[in-house]
N, C-alpha and C positions, 0 to 999 in steps of 0.2 A: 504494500500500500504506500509506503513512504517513498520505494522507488519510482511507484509510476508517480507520485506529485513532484520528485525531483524531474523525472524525465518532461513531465508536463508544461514544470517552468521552463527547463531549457528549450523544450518544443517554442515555448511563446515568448522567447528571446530575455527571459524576465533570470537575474541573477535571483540565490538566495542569498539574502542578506541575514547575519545576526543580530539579533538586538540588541541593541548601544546598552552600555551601563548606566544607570541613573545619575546623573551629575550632583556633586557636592554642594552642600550648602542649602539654602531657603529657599526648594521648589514653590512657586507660584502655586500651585494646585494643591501642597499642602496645608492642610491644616496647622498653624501654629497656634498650643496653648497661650491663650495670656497669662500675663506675668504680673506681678504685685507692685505697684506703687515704689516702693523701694527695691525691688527689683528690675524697672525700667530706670530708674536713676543710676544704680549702680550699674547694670548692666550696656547702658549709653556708654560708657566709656570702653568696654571693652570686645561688647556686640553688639553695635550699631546695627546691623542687617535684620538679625533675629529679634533687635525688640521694636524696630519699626515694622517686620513680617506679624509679630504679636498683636500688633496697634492699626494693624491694614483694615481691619473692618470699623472699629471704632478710635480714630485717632484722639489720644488726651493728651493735655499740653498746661492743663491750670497749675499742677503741682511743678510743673516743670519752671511754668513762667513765675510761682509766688518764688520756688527757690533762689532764683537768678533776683528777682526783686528785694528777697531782703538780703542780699550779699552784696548786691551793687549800691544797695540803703546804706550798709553796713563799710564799705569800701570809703565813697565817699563821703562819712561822716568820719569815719579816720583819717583821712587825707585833710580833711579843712581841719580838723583839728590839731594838727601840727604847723598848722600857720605858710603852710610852702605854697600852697594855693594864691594867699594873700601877697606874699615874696614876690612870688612868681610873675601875678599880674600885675602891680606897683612897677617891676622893674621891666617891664614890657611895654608901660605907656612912659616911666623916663627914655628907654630905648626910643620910641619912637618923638621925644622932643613935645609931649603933650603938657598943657598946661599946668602949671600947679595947681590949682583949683580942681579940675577932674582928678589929680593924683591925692589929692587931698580927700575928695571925694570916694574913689575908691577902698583909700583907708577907712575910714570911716564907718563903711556900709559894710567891710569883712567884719571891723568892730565893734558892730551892735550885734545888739542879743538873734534880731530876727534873720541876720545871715544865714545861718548854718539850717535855719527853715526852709527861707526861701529856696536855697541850695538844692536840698536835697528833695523839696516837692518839686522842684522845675525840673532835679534830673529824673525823676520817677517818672513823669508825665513824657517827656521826653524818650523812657525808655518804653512807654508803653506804644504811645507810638510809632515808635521805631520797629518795636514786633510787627504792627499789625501793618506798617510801611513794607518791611521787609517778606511780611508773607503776601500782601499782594501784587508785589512786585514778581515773586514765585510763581503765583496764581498766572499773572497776564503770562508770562514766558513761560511755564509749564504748557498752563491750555491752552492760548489763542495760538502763540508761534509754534506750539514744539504737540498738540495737542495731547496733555497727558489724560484728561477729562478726568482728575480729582475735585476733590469739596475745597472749600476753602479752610475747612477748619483740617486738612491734611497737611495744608503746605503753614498753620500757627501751628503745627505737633514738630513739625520738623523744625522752625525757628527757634521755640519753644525747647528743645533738646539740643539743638547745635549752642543755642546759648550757654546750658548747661557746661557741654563742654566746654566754653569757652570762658569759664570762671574758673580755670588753672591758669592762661593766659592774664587773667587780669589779677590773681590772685599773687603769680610771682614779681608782674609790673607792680604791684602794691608791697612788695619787699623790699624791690628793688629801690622803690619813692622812697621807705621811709628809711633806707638804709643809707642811702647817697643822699639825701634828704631836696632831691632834685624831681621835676617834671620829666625831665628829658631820659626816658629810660628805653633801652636800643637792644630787641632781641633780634634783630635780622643782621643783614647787610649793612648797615646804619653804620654798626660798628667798626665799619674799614673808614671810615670818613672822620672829619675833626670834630671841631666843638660847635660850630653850627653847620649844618647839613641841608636848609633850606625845604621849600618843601617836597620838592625829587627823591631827595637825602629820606627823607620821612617816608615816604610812601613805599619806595625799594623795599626800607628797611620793615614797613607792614607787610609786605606783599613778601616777604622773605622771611619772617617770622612762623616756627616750625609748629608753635601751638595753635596761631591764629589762622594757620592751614589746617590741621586738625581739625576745627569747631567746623570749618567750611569744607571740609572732606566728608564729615558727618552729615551735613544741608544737605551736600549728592548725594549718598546713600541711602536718605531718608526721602529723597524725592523718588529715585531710580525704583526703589522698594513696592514705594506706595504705587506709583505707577506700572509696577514689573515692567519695567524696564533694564536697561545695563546702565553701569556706571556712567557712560559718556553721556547719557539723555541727561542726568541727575547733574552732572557737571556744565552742561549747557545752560541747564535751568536758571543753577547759581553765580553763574557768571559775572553776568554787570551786578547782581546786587556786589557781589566781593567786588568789583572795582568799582561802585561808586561809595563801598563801607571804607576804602582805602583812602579813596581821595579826599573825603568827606574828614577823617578823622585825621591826613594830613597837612589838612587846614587849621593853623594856630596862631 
C-alpha cells in the first residue's frame, strides 16, 4: 500500500517531502498561559517575547505605567533635591548672557517651597502624555503604513513595558547625576568627545546608548509579537518614535 502511494506520487511528478520540525520559541497558534502581574514585570526583562505572546489576547499596561510613574516621581524629586537642577539652569542663562533679573528670577522660583510641586506635577503630566504620544505614534505606523491591525490599547502594553525596561537606563543616569553631581551624564559614544558635545554630540551619544536600545529592542518585540509578525515589522514600527525620542531629548 505505501508502495503504490510512493509510486503514485512519482507517477504525478509530486516529491515526498518530510515534515519540517516545529520551530522554537512563541508559535503564533499557540496557546500561551498568562502570567501574574509580577511575573510580567519581572519577566519583561528577560522574556520579552513570551510575556507579550501571554498578553496577545488581552494586552495590560496600568501596572506597568503606575511603576514607571512612581520611579520617574521618585527620580526627579531626588534630582531637584540636590540643588544640580537649580546649578545647572542659573549657569545656562549666565552662559547665555541673560539678564540678571531673569537669573535672579530663576533663583528664586527653584527656592520657594512650590518648586519641587510644580516640578514634579509638570513632569508626571508630561510623562503621561508622552505614553499615550508615543503609542499613537505606534498605532498610525503599525496600522495605517505597515498594517499590523492591533487595538490601540496593544501598542500603550508595549510602551507601557519598554518603559519599564527603560528604568535601569534612567536608574544608572541617576547615579551617575548624583555621583559626578552633574547633568551631563554620557552612556554612549558621547564619551569619545570633550566637555561640550553640542547637540550631534548628545544625540550619537543616545542613539548609542546600550540600555536605551534595550527598552527600544523590547517596543519591537512587543509590537512584532502582538502583530505575529518578525522582528523587522516591530522595528519599522519603532523607528521615528526612537529618533524623534532622541532628538527630542537632545535638545537642552
Amino acid at each position: 500500500m505505501f508502495a503504490k502511494s510512493m509510486g503514485e506520487s512519482e507517477m504525478n511528478g509530486q516529491d515526498v517531502v518530510p515534515p519540517m520540525p516545529a520551530p522554537t520559541g512563541v508559535s503564533d497558534t499557540e496557546v500561551v498561559p498568562e502570567r501574574s502581574a509580577l511575573g510580567r514585570l519581572f519577566g519583561i526583562f528577560v522574556d520579552p517575547r513570551g510575556v507579550f505572546a501571554s498578553m496577545r489576547a488581552r494586552p495590560r499596561f496600568l501596572l506597568a505605567f503606575l511603576i514607571v510613574l512612581v520611579f520617574q516621581t521618585a527620580f526627579a524629586i531626588l534630582i531637584f533635591q540636590t540643588g544640580i537642577v537649580r546649578d545647572t539652569s542659573v549657569a545656562q542663562l549666565e552662559a547665555k548672557g541673560k539678564d540678571p533679573q531673569q537669573i535672579e528670577a530663576m533663583e528664586r522660583f527653584f527656592d520657594s517651597p512650590a518648586a519641587p510641586i510644580i516640578t514634579t506635577v509638570s513632569g508626571d503630566v508630561a510623562f503621561g502624555f508622552g505614553l499615550l504620544a508615543s503609542a499613537a505614534l505606534l498605532f498610525f505606523m503599525g496600522n495605517f503604513m505597515l498594517g499590523g491591525r492591533l487595538t490601540f490599547r496593544h501598542y500603550v502594553s508595549v510602551v507601557a513595558f519598554s518603559w519599564v525596561v527603560s528604568l535601569v537606563d534612567h536608574a544608572v543616569r541617576l547615579a551617575l547625576i548624583l555621583s559626578r553631581e552633574s547633568l551631563d551624564v554620557r552612556l554612549g559614544l558621547g564619551n569619545l568627545f570633550g566637555e561640550e558635545i553640542g547637540f550631534l554630540g548628545r544625540a550619537l551619544d543616545l542613539a548609542t546608548d546600550p540600555l536605551f536600545l534595550w527598552a527600544t529592542a523590547v517596543a519591537a518585540i512587543g509590537v512584532s509579537v502582538y502583530a505575529r509578525k518578525g522582528f523587522g515589522f516591530g522595528a519599522a514600527a519603532v523607528l521615528p518614535g526612537f529618533i524623534i525620542g532622541i532628538l527630542l531629548q537632545a535638545i537642552r
